[in-house]
C-alpha positions as CSV (number, residue, x, y, z in Angstrom):
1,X,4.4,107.6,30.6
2,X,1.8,106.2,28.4
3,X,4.5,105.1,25.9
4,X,6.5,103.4,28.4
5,X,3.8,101.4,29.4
6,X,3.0,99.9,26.4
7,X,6.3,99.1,25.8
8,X,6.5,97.1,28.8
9,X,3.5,95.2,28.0
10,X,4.5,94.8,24.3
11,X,7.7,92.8,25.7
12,X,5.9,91.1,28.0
13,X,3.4,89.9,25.5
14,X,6.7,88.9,22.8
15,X,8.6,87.3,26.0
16,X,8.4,83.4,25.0
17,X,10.3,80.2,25.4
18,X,13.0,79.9,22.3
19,X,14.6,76.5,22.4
20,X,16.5,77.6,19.2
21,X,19.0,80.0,19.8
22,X,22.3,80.7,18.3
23,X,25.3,82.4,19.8
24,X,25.1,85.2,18.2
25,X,24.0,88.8,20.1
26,X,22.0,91.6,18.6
27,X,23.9,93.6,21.3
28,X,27.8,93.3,23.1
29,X,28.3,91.4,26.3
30,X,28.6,94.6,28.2
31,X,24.7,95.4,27.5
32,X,23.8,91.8,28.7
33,X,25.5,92.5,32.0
34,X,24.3,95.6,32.4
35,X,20.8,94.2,31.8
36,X,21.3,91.9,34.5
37,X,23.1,93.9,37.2
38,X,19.9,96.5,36.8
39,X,17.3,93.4,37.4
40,X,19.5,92.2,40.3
41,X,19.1,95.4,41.9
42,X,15.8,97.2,41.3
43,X,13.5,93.6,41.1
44,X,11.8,93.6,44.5
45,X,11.9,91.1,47.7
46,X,10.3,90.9,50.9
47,X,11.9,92.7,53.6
48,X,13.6,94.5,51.1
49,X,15.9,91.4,51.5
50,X,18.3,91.2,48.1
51,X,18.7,87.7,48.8
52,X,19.2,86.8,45.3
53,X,21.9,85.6,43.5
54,X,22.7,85.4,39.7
55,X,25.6,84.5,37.6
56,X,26.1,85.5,34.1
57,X,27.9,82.7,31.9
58,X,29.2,83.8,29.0
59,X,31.8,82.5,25.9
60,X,33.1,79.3,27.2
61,X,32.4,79.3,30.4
62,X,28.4,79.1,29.0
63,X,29.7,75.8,26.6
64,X,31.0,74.2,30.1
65,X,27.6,74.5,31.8
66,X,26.1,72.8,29.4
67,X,28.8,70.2,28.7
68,X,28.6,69.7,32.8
69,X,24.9,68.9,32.8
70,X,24.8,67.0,30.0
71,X,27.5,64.5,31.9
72,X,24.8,64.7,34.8
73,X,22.3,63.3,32.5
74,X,24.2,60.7,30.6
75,X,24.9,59.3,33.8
76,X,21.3,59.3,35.1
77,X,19.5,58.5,31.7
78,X,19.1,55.2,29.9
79,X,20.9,55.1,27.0
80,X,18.5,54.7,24.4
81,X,16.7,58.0,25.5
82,X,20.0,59.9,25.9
83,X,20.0,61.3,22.5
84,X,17.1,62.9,22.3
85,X,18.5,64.5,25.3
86,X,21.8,65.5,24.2
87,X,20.4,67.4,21.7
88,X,18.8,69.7,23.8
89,X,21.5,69.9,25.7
90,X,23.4,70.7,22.6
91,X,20.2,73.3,21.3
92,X,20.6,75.0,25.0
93,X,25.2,75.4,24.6
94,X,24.9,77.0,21.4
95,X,23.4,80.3,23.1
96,X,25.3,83.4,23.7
97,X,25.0,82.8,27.2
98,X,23.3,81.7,30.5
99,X,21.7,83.4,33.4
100,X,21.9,80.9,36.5
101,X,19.6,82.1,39.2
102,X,19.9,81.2,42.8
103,X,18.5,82.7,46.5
104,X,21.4,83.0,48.7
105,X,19.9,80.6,51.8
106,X,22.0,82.8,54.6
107,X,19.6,85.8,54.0
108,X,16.4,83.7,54.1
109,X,17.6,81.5,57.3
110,X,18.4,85.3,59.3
111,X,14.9,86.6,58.5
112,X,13.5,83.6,59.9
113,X,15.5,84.4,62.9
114,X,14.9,88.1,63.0
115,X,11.0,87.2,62.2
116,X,9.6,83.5,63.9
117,X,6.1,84.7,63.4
118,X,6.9,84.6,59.6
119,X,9.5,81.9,59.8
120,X,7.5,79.1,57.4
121,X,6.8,82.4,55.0
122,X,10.5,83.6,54.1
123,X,11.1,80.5,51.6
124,X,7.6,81.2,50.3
125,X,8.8,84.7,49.7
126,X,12.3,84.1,48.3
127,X,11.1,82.0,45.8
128,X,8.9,84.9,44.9
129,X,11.5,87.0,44.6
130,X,13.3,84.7,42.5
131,X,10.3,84.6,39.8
132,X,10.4,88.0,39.5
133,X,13.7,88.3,39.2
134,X,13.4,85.4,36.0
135,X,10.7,87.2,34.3
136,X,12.6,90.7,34.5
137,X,15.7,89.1,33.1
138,X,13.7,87.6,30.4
139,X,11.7,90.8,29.7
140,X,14.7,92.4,29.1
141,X,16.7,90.0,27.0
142,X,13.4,89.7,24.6
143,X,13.1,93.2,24.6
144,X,16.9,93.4,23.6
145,X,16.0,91.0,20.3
146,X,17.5,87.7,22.4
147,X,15.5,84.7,23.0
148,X,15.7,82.5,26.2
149,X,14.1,80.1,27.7
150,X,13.9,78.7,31.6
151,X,15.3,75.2,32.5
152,X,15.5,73.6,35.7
153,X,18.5,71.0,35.9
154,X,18.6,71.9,39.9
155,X,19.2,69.9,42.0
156,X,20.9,67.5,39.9
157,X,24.2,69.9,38.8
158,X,23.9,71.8,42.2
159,X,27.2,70.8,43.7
160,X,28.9,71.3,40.3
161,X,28.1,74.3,39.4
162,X,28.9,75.3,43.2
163,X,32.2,73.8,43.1
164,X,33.4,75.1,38.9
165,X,33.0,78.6,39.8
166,X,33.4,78.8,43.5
167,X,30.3,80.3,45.0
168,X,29.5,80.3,48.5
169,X,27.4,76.8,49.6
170,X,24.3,78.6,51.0
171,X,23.6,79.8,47.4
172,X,20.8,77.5,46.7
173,X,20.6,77.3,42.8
174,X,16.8,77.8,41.2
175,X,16.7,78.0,37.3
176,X,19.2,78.3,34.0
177,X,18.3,81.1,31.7
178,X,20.1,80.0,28.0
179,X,20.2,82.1,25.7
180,X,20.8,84.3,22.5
181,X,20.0,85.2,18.8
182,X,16.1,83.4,17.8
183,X,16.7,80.9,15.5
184,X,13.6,79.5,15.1
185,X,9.9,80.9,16.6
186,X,8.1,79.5,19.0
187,X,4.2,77.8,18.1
188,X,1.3,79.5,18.6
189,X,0.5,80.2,22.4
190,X,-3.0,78.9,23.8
191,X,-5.0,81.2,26.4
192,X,-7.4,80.1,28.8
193,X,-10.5,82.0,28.8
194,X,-9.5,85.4,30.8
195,X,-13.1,85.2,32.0
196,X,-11.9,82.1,34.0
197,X,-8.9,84.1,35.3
198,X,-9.7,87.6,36.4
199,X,-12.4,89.0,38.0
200,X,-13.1,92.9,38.6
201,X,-15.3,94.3,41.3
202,X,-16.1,97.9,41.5
């Protein structure tokens, strides 16, 4: 048990944002799903609710994600700041893959019914849920050798993305998890003072 929990934390502690990534795997496509299906079921929600939704892009279907977002942007962005932009759309499309993350609206809006007394809480809680689910996935694919990072192109590629791979409307889309092989490592991370963070009473 011990062990285990230090293995955990160890991941946790390795888990950062890689920006360069290469689409390459350190393990098969099937181990990535798997990965995923595991954190979709056993990350927690209120009510026990499940209401989130995640699809795994891999291959091509990945490299059209971010070939759709970056033709979002390049309509939206002046032109002498597009490049800058392209690349990282570029840096994020040569990943192995993407997690897209969403809460599936339906589930949240029948709790509220089921539940008025917590009605203004349920979308407070899904997105809870939701960033649990993230940093499992991330956990995971760090502890795998991948690195990832979490973008937030929502709600500007919403109907898109709903529309290229049919999903149902009341999936309401959250975050975009690229990623793949580390090519480069992230800076040093800062810390605030723990002190100013966490506080024990016994």
């Amino acid at each position: 048990m011990e062990g285990t929990k230090t293995d955990f934390l160890s991941a946790i502690r390795s888990r950062r944002s890689y920006y360069g990534i290469s689409n390459q795997s350190p393990i098969s496509a099937d181990r990535v799903k798997e990965l995923v299906e595991e954190a979709v079921k056993h990350t927690p929600s209120a009510f026990n609710s499940q209401s989130a939704r995640v699809v795994l892009l891999l291959g091509e279907q990945h490299n059209q994600l971010w070939d759709m977002t970056r033709d979002v942007l390049k309509a939206i962005v002046p032109a002498d700041q597009f490049e800058s932009t392209e690349q990282k759309m570029q840096g994020f499309r040569s990943g192995f893959g993407s997690v897209l993350f969403f809460e599936d609206w339906s589930v949240v809006e029948e709790l509220q019914g089921s539940y008025p007394a917590y009605q203004d809480r349920f979308p407070v809680w899904s997105q809870h849920s939701s960033g649990m689910l993230q940093l499992v996935v991330w956990t995971a694919l760090e502890a795998e050798g991948l690195g990832a990072s979490l973008q937030h192109y929502n709600p500007l590629i919403d109907e898109k993305v709903k529309e290229k791979w049919s999903l149902p409307e009341s999936w309401q889309l959250i975050a975009q998890m690229p990623f793949g092989t580390p090519t480069d490592s992230p800076g040093d991370k800062q810390f605030k003072p723990i002190e100013e963070r966490f506080k024990l009473f016994k």
